[in-house]
C-alpha positions as CSV (number, residue, x, y, z in Angstrom):
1,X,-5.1,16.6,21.1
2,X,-6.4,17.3,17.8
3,X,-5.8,15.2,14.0
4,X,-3.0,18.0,13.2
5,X,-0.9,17.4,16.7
6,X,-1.5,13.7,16.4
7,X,-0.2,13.7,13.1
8,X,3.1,15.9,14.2
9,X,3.6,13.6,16.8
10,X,3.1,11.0,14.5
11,X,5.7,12.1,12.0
12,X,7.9,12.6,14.6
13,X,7.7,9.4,15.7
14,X,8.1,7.9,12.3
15,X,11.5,9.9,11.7
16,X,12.9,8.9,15.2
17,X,11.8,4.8,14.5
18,X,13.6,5.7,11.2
19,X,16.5,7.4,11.9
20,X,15.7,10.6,9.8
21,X,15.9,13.9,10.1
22,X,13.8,16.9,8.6
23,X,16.1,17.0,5.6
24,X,15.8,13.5,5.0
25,X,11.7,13.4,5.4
26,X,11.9,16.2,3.2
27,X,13.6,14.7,0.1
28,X,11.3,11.7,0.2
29,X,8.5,13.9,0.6
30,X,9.5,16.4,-2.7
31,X,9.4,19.2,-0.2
32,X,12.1,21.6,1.2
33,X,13.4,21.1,4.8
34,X,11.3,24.8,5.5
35,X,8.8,23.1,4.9
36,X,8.7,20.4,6.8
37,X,9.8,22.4,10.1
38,X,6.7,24.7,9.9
39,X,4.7,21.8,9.4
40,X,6.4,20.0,12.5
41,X,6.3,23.2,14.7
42,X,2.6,24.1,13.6
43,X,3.5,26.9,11.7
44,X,1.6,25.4,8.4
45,X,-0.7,22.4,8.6
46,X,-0.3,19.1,6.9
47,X,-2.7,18.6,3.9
48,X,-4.4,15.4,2.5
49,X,-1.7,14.9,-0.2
50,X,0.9,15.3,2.2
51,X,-0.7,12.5,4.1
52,X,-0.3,10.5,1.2
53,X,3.1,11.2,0.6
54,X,3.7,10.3,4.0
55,X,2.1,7.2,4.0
56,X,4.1,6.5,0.7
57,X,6.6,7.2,2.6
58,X,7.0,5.7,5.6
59,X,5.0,2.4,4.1
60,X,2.3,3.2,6.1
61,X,-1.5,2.9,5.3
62,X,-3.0,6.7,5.9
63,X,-5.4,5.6,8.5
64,X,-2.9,4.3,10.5
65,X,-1.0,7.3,10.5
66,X,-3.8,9.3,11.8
67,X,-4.2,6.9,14.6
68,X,-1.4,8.4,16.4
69,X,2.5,7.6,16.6
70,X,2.2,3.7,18.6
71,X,0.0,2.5,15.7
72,X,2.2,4.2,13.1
73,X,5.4,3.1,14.5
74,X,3.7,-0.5,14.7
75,X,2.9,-0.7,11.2
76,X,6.4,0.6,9.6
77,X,7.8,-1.7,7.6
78,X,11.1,-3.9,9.7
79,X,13.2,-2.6,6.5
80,X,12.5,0.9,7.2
81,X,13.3,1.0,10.9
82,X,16.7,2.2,12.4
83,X,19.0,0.0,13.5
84,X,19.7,1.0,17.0
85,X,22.3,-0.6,18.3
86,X,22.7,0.2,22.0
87,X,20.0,2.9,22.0
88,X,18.0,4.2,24.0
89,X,13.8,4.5,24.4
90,X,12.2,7.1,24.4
91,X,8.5,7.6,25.2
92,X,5.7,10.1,23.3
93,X,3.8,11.4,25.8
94,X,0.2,11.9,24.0
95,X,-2.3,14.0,26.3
């Protein structure tokens, strides 16, 4: 897997930990939903300010968000995770 799928699974990851959707990740971000989902889907790439937007973000430090979605995840802040009452785990399967 190369840095640009790690970091879509990454930011997957980080939505699903918080509870957001594309439209929420989007507003934080100061970017359209549009944009996001061609990001996500591969359709346009990530770039190095977008990183940091995401790390702002989520409350992540950028190198930890480029060491894939477990470390990521790891390092979110406790305030910004979902409260999942009865839910469910799910693992990312990273090849």
């Amino acid at each position: 897997m190369n840095s640009e799928e790690t970091l879509r699974v990454t930011v997957a990851a980080l939505m699903r930990a918080c509870g957001e959707n594309q439209t929420v990740l989007a507003r934080g971000l100061r970017l359209t939903q549009g944009q996001v989902s061609r990001k996500q889907s591969g359709r346009a790439s990530w770039s190095l300010p977008d990183v940091d937007r995401l790390s702002a973000h989520y409350g992540v430090p950028v190198p930890d968000l480029l060491c894939g979605p477990t470390r990521a995840v790891e390092q979110l802040p406790h305030v910004r995770r979902a409260a999942l009452v009865g839910g469910s785990q799910e693992v990312f399967t990273v090849a």
